[in-house]
KENUSE-60068 format. One record per residue (C-alpha): residue number from 1; residue in one letter; chain; x, y, z. Coordinates in nm, 3 decimals. Last residue first. Layout:
N
[NUM; A; A; [X; Y; Z]],
...
//
This chain:
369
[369; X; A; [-0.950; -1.693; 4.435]],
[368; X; A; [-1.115; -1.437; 4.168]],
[367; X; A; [-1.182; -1.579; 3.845]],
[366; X; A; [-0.964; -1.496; 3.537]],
[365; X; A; [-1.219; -1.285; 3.295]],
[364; X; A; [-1.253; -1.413; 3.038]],
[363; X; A; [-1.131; -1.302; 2.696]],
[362; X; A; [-1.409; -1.113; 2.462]],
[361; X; A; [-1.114; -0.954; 2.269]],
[360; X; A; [-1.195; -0.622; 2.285]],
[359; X; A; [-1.321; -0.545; 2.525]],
[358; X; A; [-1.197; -0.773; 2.800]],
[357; X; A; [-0.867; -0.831; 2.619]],
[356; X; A; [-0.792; -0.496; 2.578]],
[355; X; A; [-0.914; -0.345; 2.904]],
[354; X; A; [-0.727; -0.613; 3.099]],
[353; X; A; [-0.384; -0.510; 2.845]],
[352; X; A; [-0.416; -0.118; 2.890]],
[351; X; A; [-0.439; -0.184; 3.296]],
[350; X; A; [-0.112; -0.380; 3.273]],
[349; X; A; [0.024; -0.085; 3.040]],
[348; X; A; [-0.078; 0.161; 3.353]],
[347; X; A; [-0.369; 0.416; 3.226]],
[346; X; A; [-0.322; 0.773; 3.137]],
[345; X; A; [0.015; 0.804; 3.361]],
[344; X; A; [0.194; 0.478; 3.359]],
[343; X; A; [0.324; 0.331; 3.048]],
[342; X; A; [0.477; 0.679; 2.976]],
[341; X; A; [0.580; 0.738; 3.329]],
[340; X; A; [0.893; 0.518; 3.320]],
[339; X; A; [1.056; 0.750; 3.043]],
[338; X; A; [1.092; 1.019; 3.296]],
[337; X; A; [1.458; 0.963; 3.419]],
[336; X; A; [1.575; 0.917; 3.069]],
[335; X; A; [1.400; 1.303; 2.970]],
[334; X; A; [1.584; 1.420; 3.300]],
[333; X; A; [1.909; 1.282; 3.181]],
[332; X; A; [1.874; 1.453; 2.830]],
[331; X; A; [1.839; 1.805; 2.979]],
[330; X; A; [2.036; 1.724; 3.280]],
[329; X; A; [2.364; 1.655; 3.107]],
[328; X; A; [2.566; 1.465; 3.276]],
[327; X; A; [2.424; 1.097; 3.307]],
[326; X; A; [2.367; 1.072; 2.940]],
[325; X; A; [2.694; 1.195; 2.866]],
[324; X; A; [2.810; 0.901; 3.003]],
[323; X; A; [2.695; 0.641; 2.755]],
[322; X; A; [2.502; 0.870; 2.500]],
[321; X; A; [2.460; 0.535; 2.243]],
[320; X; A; [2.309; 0.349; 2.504]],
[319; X; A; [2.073; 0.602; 2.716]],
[318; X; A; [1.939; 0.707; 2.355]],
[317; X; A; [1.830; 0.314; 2.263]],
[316; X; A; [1.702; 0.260; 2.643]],
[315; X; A; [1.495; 0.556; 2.599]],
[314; X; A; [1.412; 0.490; 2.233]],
[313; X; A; [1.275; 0.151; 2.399]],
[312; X; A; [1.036; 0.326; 2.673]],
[311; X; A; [0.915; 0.540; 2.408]],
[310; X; A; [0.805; 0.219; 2.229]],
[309; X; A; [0.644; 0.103; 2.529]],
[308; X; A; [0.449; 0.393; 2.512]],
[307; X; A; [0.327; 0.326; 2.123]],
[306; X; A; [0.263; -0.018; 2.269]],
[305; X; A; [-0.013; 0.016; 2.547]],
[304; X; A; [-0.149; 0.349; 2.410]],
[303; X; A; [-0.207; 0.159; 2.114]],
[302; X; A; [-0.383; -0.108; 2.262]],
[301; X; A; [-0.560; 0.086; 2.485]],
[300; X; A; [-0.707; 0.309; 2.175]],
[299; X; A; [-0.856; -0.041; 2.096]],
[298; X; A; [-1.177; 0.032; 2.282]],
[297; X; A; [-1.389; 0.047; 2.011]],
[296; X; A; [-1.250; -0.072; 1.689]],
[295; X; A; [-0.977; 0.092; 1.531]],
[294; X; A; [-1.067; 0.251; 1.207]],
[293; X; A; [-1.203; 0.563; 1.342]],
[292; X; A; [-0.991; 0.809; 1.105]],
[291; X; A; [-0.831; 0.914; 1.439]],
[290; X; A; [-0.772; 0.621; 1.625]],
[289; X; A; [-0.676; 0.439; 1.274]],
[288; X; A; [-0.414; 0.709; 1.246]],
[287; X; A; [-0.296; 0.614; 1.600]],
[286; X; A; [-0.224; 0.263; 1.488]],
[285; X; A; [-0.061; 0.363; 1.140]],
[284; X; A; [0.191; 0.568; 1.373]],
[283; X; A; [0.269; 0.300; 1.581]],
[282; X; A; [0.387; 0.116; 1.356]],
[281; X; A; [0.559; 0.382; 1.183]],
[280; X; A; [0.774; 0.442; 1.503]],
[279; X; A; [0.814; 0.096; 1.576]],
[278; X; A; [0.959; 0.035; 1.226]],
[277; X; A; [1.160; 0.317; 1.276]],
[276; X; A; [1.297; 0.175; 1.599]],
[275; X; A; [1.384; -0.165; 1.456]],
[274; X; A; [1.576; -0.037; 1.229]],
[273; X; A; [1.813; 0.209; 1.432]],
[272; X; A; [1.878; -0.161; 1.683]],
[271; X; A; [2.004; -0.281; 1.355]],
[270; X; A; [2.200; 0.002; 1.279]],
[269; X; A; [2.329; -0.004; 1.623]],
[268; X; A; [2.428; -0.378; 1.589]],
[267; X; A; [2.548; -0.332; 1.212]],
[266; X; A; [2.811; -0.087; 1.356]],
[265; X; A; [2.873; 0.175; 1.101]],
[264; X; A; [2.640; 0.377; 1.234]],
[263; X; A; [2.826; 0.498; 1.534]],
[262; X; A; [2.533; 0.690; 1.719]],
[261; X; A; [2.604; 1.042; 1.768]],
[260; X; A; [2.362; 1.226; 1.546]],
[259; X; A; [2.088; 0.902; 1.590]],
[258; X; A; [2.112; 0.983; 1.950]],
[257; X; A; [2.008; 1.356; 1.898]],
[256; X; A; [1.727; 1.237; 1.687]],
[255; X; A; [1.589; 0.980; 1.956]],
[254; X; A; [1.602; 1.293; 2.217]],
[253; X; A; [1.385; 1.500; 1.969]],
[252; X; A; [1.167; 1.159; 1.974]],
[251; X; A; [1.113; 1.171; 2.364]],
[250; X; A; [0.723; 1.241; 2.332]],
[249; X; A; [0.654; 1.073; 1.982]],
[248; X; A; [0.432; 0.789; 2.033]],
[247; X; A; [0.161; 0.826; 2.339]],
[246; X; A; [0.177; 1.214; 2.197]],
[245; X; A; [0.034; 1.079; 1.892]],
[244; X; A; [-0.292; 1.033; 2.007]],
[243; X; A; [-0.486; 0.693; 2.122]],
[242; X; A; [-0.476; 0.724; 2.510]],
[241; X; A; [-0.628; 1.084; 2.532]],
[240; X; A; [-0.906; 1.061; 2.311]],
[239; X; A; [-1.024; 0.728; 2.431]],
[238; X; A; [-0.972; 0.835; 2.797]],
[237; X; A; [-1.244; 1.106; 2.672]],
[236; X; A; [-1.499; 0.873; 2.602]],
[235; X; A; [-1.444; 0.699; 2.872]],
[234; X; A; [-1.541; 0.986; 3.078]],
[233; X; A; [-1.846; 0.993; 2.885]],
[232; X; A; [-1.956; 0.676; 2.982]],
[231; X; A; [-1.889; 0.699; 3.330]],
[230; X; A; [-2.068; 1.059; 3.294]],
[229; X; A; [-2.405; 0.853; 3.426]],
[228; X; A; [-2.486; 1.058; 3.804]],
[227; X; A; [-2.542; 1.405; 3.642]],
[226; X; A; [-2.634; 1.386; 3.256]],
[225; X; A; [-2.369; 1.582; 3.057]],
[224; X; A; [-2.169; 1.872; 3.231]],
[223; X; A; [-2.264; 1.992; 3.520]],
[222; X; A; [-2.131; 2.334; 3.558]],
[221; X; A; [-2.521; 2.467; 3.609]],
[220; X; A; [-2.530; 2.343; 3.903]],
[219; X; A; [-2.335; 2.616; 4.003]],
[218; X; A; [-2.024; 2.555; 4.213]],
[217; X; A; [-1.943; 2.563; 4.588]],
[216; X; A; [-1.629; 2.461; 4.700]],
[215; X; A; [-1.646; 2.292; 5.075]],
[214; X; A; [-1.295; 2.179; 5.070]],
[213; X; A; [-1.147; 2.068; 4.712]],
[212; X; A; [-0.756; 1.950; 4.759]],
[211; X; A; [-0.550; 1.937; 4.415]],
[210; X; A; [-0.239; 1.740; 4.422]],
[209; X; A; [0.014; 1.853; 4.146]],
[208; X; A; [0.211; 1.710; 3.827]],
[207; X; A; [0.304; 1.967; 3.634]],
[206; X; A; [0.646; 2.009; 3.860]],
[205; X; A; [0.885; 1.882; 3.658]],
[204; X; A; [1.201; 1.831; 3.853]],
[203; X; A; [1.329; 1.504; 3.657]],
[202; X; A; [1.273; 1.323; 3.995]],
[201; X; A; [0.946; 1.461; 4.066]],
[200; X; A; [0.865; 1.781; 4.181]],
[199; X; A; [0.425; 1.753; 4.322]],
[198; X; A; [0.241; 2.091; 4.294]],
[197; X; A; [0.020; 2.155; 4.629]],
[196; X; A; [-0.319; 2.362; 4.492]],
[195; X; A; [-0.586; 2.430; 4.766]],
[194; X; A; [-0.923; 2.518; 4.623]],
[193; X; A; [-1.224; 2.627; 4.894]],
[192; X; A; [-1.245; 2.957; 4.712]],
[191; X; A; [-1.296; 2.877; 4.341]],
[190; X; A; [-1.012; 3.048; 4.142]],
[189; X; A; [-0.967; 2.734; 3.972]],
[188; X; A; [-1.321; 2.757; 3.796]],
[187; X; A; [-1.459; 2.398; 3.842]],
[186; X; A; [-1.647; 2.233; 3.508]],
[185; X; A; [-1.833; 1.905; 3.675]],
[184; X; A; [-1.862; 1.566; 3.519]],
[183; X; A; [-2.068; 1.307; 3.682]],
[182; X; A; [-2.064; 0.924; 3.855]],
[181; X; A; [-2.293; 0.807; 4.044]],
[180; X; A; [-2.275; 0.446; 3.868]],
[179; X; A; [-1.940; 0.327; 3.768]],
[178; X; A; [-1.923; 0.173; 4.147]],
[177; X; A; [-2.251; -0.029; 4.128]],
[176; X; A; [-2.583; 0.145; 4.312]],
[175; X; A; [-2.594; 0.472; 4.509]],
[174; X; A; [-2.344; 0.657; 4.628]],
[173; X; A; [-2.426; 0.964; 4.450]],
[172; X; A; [-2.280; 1.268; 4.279]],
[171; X; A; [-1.933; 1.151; 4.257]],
[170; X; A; [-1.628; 1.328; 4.082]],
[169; X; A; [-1.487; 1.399; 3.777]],
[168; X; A; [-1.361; 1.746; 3.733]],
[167; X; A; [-1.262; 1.973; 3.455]],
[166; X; A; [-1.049; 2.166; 3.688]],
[165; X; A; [-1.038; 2.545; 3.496]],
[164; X; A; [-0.816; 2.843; 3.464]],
[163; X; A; [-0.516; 2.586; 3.488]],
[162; X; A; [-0.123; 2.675; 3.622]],
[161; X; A; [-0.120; 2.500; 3.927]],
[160; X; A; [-0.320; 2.226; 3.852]],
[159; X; A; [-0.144; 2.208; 3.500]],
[158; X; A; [-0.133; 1.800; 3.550]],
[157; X; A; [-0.328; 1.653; 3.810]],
[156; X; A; [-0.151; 1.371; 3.968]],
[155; X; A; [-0.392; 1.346; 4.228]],
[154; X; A; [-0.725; 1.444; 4.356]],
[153; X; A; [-0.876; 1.516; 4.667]],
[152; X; A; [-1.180; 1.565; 4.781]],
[151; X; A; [-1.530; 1.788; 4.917]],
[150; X; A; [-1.739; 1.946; 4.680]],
[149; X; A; [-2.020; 2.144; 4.731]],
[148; X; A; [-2.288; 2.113; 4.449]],
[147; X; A; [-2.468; 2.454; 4.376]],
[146; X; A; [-2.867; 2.554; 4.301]],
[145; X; A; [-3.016; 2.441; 4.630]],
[144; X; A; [-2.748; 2.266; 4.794]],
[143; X; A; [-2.650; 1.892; 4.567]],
[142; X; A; [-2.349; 1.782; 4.714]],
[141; X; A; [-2.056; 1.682; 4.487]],
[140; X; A; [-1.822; 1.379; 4.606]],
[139; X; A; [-1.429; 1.308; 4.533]],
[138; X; A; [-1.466; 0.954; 4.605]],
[137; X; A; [-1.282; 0.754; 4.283]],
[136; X; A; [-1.330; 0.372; 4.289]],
[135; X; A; [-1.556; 0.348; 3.919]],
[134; X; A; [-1.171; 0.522; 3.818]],
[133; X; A; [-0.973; 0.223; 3.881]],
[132; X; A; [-0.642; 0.365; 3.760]],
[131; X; A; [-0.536; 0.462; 4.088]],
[130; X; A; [-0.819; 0.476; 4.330]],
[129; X; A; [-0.660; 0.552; 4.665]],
[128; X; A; [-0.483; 0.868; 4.583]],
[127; X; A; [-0.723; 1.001; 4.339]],
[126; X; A; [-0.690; 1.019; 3.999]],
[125; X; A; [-0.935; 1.231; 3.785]],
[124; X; A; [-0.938; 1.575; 3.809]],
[123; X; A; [-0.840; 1.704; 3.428]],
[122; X; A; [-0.685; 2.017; 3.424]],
[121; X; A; [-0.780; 2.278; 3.189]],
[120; X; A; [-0.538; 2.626; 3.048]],
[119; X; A; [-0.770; 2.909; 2.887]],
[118; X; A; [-0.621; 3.217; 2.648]],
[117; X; A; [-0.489; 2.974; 2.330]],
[116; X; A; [-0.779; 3.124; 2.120]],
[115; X; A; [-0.986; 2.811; 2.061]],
[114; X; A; [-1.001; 2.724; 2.474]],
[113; X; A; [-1.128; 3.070; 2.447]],
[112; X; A; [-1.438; 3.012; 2.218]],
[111; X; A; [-1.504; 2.674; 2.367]],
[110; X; A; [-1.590; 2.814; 2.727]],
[109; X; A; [-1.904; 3.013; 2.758]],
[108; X; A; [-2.068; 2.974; 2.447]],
[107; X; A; [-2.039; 2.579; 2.437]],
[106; X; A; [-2.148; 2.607; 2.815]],
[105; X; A; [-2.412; 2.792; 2.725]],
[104; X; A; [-2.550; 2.545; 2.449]],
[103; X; A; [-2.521; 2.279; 2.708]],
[102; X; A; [-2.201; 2.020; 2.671]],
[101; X; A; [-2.211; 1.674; 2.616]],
[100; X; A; [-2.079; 1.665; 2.248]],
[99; X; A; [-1.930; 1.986; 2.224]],
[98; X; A; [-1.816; 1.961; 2.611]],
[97; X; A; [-1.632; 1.695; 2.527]],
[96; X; A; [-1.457; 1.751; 2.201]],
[95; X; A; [-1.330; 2.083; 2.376]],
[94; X; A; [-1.224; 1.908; 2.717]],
[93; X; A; [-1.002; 1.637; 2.546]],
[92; X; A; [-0.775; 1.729; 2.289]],
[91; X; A; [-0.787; 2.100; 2.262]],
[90; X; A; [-0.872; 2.149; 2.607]],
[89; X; A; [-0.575; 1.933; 2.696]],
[88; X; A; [-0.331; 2.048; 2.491]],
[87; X; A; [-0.386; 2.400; 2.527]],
[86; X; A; [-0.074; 2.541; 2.786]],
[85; X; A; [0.086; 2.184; 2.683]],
[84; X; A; [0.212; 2.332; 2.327]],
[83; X; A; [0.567; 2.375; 2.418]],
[82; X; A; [0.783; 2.333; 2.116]],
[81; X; A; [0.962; 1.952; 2.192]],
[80; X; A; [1.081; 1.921; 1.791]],
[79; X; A; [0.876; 1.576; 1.823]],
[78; X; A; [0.610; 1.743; 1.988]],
[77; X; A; [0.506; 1.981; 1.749]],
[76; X; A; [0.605; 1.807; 1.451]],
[75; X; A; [0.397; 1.523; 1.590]],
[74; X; A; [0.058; 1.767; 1.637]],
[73; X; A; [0.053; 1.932; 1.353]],
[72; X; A; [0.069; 1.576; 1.134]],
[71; X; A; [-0.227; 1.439; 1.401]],
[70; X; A; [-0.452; 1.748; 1.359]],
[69; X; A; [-0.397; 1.720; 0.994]],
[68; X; A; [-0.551; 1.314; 0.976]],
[67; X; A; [-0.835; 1.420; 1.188]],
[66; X; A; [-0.969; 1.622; 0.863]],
[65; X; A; [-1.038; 1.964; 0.872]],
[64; X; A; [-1.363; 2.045; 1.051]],
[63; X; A; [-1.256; 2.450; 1.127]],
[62; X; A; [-1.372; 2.464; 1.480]],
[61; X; A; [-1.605; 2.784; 1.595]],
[60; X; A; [-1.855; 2.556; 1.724]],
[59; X; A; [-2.067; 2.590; 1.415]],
[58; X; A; [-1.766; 2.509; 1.257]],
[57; X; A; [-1.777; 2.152; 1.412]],
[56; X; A; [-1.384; 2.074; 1.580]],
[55; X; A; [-1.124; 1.892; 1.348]],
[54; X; A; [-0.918; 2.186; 1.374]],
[53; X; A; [-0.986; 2.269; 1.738]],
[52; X; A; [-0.640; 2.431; 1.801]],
[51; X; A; [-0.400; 2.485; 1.487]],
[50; X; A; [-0.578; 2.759; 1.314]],
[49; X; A; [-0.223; 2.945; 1.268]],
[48; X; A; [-0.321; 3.184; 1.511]],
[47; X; A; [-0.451; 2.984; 1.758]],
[46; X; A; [-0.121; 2.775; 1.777]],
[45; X; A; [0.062; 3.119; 1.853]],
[44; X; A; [-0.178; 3.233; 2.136]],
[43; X; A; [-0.092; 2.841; 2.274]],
[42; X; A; [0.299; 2.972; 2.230]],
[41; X; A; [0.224; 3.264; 2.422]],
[40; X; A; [0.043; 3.065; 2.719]],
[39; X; A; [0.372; 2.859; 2.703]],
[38; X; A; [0.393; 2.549; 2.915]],
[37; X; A; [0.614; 2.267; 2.784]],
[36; X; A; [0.598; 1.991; 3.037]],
[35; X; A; [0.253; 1.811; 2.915]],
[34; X; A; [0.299; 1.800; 2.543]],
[33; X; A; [0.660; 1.901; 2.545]],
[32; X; A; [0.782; 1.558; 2.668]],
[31; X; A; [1.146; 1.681; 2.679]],
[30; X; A; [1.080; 2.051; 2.606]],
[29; X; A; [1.307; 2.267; 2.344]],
[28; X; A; [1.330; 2.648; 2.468]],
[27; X; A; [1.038; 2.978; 2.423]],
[26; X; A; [1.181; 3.143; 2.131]],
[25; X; A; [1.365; 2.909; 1.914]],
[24; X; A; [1.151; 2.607; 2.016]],
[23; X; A; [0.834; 2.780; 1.914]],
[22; X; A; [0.954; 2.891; 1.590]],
[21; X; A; [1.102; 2.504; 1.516]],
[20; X; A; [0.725; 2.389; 1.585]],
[19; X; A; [0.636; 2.684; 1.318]],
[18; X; A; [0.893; 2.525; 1.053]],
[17; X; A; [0.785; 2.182; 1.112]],
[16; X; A; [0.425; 2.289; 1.115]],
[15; X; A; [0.454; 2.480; 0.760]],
[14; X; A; [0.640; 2.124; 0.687]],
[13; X; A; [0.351; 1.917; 0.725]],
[12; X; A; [0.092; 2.166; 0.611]],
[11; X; A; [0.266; 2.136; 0.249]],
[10; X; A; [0.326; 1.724; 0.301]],
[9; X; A; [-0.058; 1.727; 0.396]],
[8; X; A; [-0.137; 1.935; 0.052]],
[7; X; A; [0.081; 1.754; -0.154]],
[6; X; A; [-0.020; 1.391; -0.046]],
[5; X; A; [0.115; 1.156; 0.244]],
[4; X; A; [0.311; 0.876; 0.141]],
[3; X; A; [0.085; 0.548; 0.268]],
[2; X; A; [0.101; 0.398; -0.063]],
[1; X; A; [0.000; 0.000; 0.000]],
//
């Protein structure tokens, strides 16, 4: 089969190449620049070009270009590490979400400055006791009158400190099985009640962040969807977030560097080179079938699964060829050091495999002892 792009995608290809290089120019190169490269400018930037909500409804203020463009943007962004993470997240998640599940108001309220690059979301999810078993999460919202009142904690919420809004899932009722009582709230982050406690890990990024909700009192009218059945929804989303090309290309400016030092006339390296690009366009055909909807449902944890493994193996691949100079220089050290959380954050690889052969496959489930 052909699978070389055509004209007009090779044209918007390398316009992105040369605005991704822009970005890096002015605001610095970003290990992982999806959710570590913060730039409120840069997000202004995207807008201008048309580059947020391109595949959105244009009656939404979205352009409906083909999912296939979004994805070509998107890799030259992150592959050259320019720091798009200040609207990654509305643009990939909370946008296509509140457009389908959203009220009219809402739509009017919040979608027209996701598409301008001026809002930052969160996403408050994890908790510390439910790990990737979302049904287990107890962050609750109180109906009072006209306003829920929130009481919880959440986890490993990325942009916590930075984000205008917490898009927030949480539990409106108690009541039956553990996916049920489930709902989807939009919190502003300047809602008294909010405590904010960034988490440094080892690379010393610090997007990661705790988020405490005491007594915060939002509208009703923030729900978002039908109150006590978001489970759905919310999968919805982890569908958009675990089949994208950032799962693929995250470290790939440090892959390039090791391929400018790597002794290529050893047929071991040059073997190890192969097998690499293969991965890479392996798991680039799997996220285009995400996004052209050729995958069947459910399979996005299937290529989240691999295309982060993959990342794990360019690791390996760049730690090997730097030797040393691996260990010296923080830049590339901290992007070694933070390989591990690709197969963890959005769903651990073990949690990617259940899903897939439960869904997907119709396997069995093993039977508790």
């Amino acid at each position: 089969m052909e699978f070389t792009l055509s004209p007009e995608l090779q044209a918007l290809q390398a316009r992105a190449r040369e605005v991704a290089a822009e970005g890096v120019a002015n605001f610095g190169r970003f290990n992982d620049s999806w959710i570590n490269g913060f730039s409120k400018d840069f997000a202004k930037r995207m807008a201008e070009e048309g580059w947020i909500g391109m595949g959105w409804p244009k009656e939404h203020g979205g352009q409906e270009r083909p999912p296939i463009e979004r994805v070509i943007v998107a890799e030259e962004m992150i592959a050259a590490g320019a720091p798009i993470a200040a609207m990654w997240f509305a643009d990939r998640q909370m946008g296509p979400t509140i457009i389908a599940y959203g009220t009219d108001d809402q739509k009017a309220e919040y979608l027209p400055k996701m598409l301008s690059g001026e809002t930052t979301w969160c996403i408050g999810m994890s908790e510390p006791d439910a790990g990737s078993d979302l049904a287990g999460l107890k962050t609750s919202a109180v109906r009072d009158g006209d306003v829920f009142v929130i009481n919880g904690q959440k986890i490993w919420t990325s942009f916590g400190a930075v984000a205008d809004y917490c898009y927030l899932i949480c539990r409106t009722t108690s009541d039956g099985p553990p996916h049920k009582g489930i709902s989807e709230i939009v919190v502003p982050m300047d809602t008294p009640g909010i405590e904010v406690r960034p988490i440094q890990d080892m690379t010393t990024n610090k997007h990661f962040c705790e988020v405490y909700f005491t007594d915060v009192r939002v509208p009703v009218e923030n729900l978002v969807g039908v109150e006590g059945d978001a489970f759905k929804q919310t999968m919805v989303q982890l569908g958009h977030e675990r089949g994208g090309i950032d799962r693929l290309v995250s470290n790939r400016a440090l892959y390039e560097m090791a391929l400018e030092a790597a002794d290529t006339s050893d047929p071991l390296v040059r073997q190890e080179i192969a097998k690499l690009e293969m991965g890479y366009r392996i798991g680039r055909l799997l996220v285009y079938r995400e996004v052209l909807k050729q995958a069947p449902a459910s399979f996005s944890a299937a290529t989240k699964a691999y295309c982060t493994e993959h990342q794990m193996r360019v690791a390996d691949f760049v730690a090997t060829v730097l030797g040393p100079q691996a260990t010296i220089w923080s830049d590339v050290t901290a992007g070694l050091m933070y390989a591990p959380g690709y197969t963890i954050m959005g769903g651990t690889s073990n949690v990617m495999r259940n899903i897939l052969g439960e869904r997907v496959l119709g396997l069995p489930r093993e039977p508790r002892v």
